[in-house]
C-alpha positions in Angstrom: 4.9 -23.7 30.4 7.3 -24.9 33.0 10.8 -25.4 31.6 13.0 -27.9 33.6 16.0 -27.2 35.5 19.0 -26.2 33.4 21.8 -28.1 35.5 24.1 -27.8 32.5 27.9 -27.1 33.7 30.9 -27.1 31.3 34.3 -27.2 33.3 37.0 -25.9 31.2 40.8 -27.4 32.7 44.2 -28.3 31.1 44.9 -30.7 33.8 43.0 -34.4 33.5 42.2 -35.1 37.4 41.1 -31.5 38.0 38.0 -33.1 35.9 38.2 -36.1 37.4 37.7 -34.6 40.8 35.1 -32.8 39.5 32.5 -35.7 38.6 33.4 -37.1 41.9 32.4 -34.4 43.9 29.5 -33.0 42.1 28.2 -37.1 41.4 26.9 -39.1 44.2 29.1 -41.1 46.8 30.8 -44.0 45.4 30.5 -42.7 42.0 32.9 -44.1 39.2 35.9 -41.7 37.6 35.8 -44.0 34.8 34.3 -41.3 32.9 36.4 -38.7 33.4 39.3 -40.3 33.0 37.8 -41.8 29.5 37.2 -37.7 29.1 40.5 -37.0 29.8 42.0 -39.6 27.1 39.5 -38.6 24.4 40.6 -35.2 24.8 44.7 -36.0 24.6 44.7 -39.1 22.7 41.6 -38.2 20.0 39.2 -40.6 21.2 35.8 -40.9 21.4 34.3 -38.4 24.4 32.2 -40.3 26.6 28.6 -39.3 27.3 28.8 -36.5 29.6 28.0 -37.3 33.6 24.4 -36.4 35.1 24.5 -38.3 38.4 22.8 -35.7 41.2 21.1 -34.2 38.0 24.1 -32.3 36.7 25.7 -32.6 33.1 29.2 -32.0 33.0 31.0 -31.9 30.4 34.7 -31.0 30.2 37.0 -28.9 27.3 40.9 -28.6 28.0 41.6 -25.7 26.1 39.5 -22.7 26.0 39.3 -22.8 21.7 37.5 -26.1 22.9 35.6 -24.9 25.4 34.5 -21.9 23.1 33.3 -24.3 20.3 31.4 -26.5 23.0 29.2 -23.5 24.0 28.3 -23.0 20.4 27.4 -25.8 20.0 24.9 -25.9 23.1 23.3 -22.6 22.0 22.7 -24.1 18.2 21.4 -27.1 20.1 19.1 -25.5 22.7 21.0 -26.8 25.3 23.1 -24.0 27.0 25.5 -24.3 29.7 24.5 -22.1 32.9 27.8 -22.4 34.7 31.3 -22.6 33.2 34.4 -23.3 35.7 37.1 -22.0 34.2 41.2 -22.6 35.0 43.3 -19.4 34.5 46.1 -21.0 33.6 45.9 -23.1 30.3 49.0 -23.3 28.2 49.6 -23.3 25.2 46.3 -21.7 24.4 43.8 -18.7 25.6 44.3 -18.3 29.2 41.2 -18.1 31.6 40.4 -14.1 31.6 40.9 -14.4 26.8 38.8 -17.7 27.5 35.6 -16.3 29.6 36.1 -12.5 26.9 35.0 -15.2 24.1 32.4 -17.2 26.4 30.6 -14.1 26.8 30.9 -13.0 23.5 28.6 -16.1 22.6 26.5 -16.5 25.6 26.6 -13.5 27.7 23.8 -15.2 30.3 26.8 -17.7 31.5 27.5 -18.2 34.6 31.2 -18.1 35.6 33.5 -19.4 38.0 37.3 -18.5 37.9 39.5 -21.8 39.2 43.5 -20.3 39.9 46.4 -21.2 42.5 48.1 -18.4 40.9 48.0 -14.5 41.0 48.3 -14.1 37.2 45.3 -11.3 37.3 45.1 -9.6 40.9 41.2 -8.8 40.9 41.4 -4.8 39.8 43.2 -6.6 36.5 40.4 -9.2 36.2 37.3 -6.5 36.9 39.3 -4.2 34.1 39.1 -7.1 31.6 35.9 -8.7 32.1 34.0 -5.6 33.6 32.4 -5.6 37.1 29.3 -8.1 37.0 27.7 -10.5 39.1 28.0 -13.6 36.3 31.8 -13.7 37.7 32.8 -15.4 41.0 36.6 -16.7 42.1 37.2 -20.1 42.9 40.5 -20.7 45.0 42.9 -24.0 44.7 43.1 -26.4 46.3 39.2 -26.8 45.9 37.0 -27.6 48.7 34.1 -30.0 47.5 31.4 -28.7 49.8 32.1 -24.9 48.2 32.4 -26.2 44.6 28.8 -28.3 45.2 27.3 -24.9 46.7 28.5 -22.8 43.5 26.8 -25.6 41.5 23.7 -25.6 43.1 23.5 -21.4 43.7 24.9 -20.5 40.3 22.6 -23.1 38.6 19.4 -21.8 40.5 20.2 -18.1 39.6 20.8 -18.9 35.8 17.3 -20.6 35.9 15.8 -18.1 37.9 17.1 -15.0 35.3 16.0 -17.4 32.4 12.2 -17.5 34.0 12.1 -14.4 34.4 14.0 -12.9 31.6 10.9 -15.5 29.5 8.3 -14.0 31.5 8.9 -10.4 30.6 8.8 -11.6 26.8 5.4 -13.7 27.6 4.4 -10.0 29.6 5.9 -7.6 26.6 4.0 -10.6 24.1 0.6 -10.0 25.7 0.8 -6.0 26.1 1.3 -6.3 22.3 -1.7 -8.8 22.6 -3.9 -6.5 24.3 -2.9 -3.3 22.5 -3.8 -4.9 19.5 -7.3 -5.6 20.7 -7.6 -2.0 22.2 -6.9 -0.7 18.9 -8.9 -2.6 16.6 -12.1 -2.2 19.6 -10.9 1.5 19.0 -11.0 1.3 15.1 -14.0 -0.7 15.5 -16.0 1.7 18.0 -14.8 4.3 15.1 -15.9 2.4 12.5 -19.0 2.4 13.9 -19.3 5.8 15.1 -18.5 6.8 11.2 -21.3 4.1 10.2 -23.8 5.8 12.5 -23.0 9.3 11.1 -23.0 8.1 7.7 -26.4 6.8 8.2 -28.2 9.2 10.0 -26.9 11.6 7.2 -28.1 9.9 4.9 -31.6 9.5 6.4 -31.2 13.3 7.5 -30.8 13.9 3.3 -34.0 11.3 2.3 -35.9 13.3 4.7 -35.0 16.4 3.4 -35.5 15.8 -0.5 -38.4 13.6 0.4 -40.2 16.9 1.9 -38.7 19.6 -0.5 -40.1 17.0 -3.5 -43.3 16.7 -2.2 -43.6 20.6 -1.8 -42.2 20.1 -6.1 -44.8 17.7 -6.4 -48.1 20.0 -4.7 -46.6 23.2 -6.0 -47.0 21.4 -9.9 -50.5 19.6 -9.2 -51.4 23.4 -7.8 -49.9 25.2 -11.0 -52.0 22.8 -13.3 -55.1 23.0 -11.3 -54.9 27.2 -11.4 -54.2 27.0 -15.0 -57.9 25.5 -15.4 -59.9 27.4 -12.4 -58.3 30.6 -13.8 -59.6 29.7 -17.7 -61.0 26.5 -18.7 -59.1 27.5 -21.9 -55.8 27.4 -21.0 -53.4 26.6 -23.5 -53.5 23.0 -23.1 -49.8 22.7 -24.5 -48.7 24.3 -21.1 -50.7 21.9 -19.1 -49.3 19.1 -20.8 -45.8 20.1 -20.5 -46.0 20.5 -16.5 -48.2 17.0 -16.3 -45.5 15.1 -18.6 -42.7 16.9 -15.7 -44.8 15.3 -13.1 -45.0 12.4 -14.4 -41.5 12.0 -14.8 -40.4 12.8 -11.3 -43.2 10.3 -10.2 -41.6 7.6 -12.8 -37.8 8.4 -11.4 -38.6 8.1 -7.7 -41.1 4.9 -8.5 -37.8 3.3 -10.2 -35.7 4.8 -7.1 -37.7 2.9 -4.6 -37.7 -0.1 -6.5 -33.8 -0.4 -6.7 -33.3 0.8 -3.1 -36.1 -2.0 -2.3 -34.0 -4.5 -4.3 -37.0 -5.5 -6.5 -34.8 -4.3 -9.7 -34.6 -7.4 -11.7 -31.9 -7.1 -14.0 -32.7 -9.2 -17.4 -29.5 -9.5 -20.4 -30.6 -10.6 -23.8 -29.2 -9.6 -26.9 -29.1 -5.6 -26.7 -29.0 -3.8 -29.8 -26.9 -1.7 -28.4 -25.7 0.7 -31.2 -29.0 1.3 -32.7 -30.3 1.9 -29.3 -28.5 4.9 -29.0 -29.0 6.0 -32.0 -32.8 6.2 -31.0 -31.8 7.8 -27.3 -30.3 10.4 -29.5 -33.1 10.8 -31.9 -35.7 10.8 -29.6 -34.3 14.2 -27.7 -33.3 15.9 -30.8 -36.1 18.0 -30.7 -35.5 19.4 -26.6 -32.5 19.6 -27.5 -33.2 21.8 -31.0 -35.8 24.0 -28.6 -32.3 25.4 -27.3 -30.1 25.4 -29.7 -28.1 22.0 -28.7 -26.3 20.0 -31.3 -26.6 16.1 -30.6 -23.4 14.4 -31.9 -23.2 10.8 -31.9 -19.5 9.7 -31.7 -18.2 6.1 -32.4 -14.7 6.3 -32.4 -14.0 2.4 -33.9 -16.0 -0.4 -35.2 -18.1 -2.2 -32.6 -20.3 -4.9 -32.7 -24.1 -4.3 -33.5 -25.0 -5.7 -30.3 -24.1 -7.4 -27.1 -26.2 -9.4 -24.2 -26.3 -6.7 -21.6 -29.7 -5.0 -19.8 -30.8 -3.3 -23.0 -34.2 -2.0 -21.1 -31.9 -0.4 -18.1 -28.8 0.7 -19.7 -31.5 2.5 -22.6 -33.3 4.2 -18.9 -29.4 5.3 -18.3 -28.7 6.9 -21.6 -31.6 8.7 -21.2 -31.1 10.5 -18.1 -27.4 11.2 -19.1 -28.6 12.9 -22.4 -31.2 14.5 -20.6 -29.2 16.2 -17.9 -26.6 17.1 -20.3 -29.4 19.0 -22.9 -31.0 20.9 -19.0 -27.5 22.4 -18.3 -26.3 23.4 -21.6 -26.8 26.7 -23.1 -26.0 26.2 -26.5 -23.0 24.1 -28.1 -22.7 20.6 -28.3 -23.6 17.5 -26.6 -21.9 14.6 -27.7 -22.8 10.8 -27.5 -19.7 8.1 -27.4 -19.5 4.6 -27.4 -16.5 2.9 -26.7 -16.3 -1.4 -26.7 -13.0 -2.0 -25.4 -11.4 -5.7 -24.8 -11.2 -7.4 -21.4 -8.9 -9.9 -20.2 -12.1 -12.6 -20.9 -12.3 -13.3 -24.3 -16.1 -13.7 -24.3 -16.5 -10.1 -22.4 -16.5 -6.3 -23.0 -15.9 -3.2 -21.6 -18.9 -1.0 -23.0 -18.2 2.9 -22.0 -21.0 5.0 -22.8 -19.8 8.7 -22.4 -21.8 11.5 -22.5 -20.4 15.3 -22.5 -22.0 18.5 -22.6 -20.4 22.3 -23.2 -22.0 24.0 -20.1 -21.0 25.1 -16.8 -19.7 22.4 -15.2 -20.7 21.2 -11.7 -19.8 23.4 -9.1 -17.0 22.6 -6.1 -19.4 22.7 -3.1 -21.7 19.8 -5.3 -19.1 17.6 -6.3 -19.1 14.9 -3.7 -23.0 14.7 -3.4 -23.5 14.7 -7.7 -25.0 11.7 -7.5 -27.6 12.2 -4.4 -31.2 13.4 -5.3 -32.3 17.1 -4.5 -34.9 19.4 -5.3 -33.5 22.7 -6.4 -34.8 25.5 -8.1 -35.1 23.8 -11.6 -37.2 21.2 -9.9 -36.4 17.8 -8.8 -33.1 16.2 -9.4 -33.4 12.4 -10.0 -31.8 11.9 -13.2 -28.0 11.3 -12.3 -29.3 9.6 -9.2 -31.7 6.9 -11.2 -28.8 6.4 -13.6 -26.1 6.2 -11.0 -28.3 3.7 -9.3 -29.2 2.0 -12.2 -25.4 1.1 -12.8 -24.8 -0.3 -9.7 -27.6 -1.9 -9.8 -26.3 -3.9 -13.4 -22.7 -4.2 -12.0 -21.5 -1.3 -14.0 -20.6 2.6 -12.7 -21.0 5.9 -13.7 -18.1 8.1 -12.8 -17.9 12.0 -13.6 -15.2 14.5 -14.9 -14.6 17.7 -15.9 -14.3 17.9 -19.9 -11.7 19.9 -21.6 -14.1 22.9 -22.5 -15.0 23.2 -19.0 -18.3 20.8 -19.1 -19.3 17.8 -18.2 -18.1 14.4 -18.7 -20.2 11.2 -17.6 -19.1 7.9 -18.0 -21.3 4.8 -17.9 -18.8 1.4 -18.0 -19.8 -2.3 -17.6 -18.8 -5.6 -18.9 -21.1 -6.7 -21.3 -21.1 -10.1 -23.0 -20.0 -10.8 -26.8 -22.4 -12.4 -29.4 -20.9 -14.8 -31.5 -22.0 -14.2 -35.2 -22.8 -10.2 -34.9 -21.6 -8.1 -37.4 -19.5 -5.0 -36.7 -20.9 -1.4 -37.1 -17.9 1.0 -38.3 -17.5 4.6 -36.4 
């Protein structure tokens, strides 16, 4: 945007007709001096300034003193409306002289334009350059005054304020859209990386379902070969074997089934009123025996009195249970493995935060396998789907599953969701 010509000029004189000549000669021929003689009363007698002059497109305004003149180009800045030249007389008793006037001018508006009015040698120049400084803001002005000079400072000192102003504004639009356009660089640069990382992370990820997906059907042939030899080798094999490795298969074949279904999104997750202690109570109960076969105590742990049930998933968060209990009985030797449920309150009244945690006295999950515990992998035990199903399973019902280490050096998984209450349900003490 264009700004208009600042032809604002502020002539700072002790003496009334010095300001009087001034309208005259930078007004048009003929031009009235009514107004700066009205000027010069307003400032000697208190009255009321007059508008200031803008014939031939300058303002002019006049001060006496240079406290006056000082408080004027405050003003103008507050306002917007700066002054780009200031003629200034040397001599101006009682008050600041002309060198103490332009040291405060600058102070305020150091992008003034100056002009130095004397008939005196007060300051020789050296004495004016050691005050003010050497700078091209500062030019002399000799009296008497010739009007053709004074109408040429006007119109060159008013062009080079506007033309430092435009440029001075176009460096700020140019610094303005650098800024701009290192801002878009940088987010096209976070972006591109953003991307790059998305790319990676996904062709990992397809890199690792390819991987299990052909180690778990090798799992998967190497069990239908195992049963099949059992039977070509003796028709009498013992049948409890045979079981044992079809019930495995079937397992894995369930847990990647229930896989694909979540990753296909055709997980429908259904709340009614969930039972919930009881049902793990029976999660419990129903692996007591694997869990006897090596010598594993199951503990069920319920720290305070909960409600007997809640409207959650029942079906899904039983599935969960399951698989937590189940990893925690294949990697313990011996010991414990304990059950918790924790209801704890949520900001929502009709809401809470169920924690089921499940714990285990083995090894403990190595370094190297601690950011992928939750990824499925076929290993030497067989197929690991378990802590993948559940941790799927979670998300899937807006809950988690986190892991830690437990204070015996085991494992620690934590199931947590919000759950809704049931009004009339009675409380089961821990």
């Amino acid at each position: 945007m264009i700004e208009p010509m600042n032809r604002h000029i502020l002539l700072i004189d002790d003496t009334p007709s010095i300001h009087e000549d001034f309208k005259k000669i930078l007004g048009a021929d003929g031009a009235g001096d009514s107004g700066g003689l009205a000027d010069a009363r307003a400032a000697l007698f208190g009255e009321e300034k007059s508008a200031p002059s803008s014939v031939d497109g300058y303002e002019l305004e006049s001060a006496f003193q240079g406290q006056e003149g000082l408080e004027m180009v405050i003003a103008s800045l507050e306002a917007k409306t700066p002054y780009a030249i200031a003629f200034v007389d040397i001599r101006m008793p009682p008050g600041w002289d002309g060198v103490q006037t332009i040291k405060q001018l600058w102070k305020s508006d150091p992008e003034l334009q100056i002009v130095i009015c004397t008939a005196y040698s007060d300051y020789s120049w050296d004495q004016t350059i050691e005050e003010l400084g050497m700078t091209d803001q500062l030019l002399i002005l000799k009296k008497p005054f010739d009007s053709a000079e004074i109408r040429q400072l006007a119109s060159a000192l008013t062009s080079k304020w506007n033309a430092a102003r435009r440029e001075r504004d176009l460096i700020e639009e140019l610094k303005a859209k650098e800024a701009e356009a290192r801002a878009y660089a940088s987010s096209l640069e976070m972006m591109n990386q953003a991307l790059l990382t998305s790319k990676a992370s996904s062709e990992r990820a397809s890199e690792v379902k390819t991987e299990f997906l052909v180690h778990l059907s090798t799992e998967v042939g190497k069990n239908l070969a195992n049963i099949l030899a059992r039977f070509e080798e003796s028709p009498d094999s013992d049948l409890e074997c045979v079981l044992d490795s079809s019930r495995d298969l079937m397992v894995t074949l369930s847990r990647i089934l229930d896989l694909t279904r979540i990753e296909g999104g055709e997980m429908q997750v259904e709340k009614s009123s969930c039972p919930i202690v009881a049902s793990v109570k029976d999660a419990i109960e129903c692996q007591r025996a694997q869990a006897a076969a090596k010598n594993i105590e199951l503990v069920f742990h319920l720290p305070t009195s909960v409600p007997e049930s809640f409207e959650c998933d029942g079906e899904h968060l039983r599935q969960v249970l399951d698989q937590l209990i189940d990893n925690a009985i294949r990697h313990t030797d011996g010991g414990p493995v304990t059950v918790e449920l924790r209801a704890d309150p949520t900001m929502d009244w009709s809401r809470t935060e169920l924690n089921l945690v499940v714990s285990d006295s083995g090894s403990g999950v190595p370094e190297d396998l601690m950011g992928r515990i939750f990824e499925p992998f076929v290993g030497r035990d067989g197929a690991g789907l378990g802590l993948a199903l559940a941790h799927e399973l979670m998300k899937a019902m807006g809950g988690q599953l986190t892991y830690e280490r437990a204070d015996n050096g085991g494992s620690r998984f934590v199931a947590s969701m919000e759950v809704g209450n049931l009004s009339g349900v009675r409380m089961v003490a821990g």
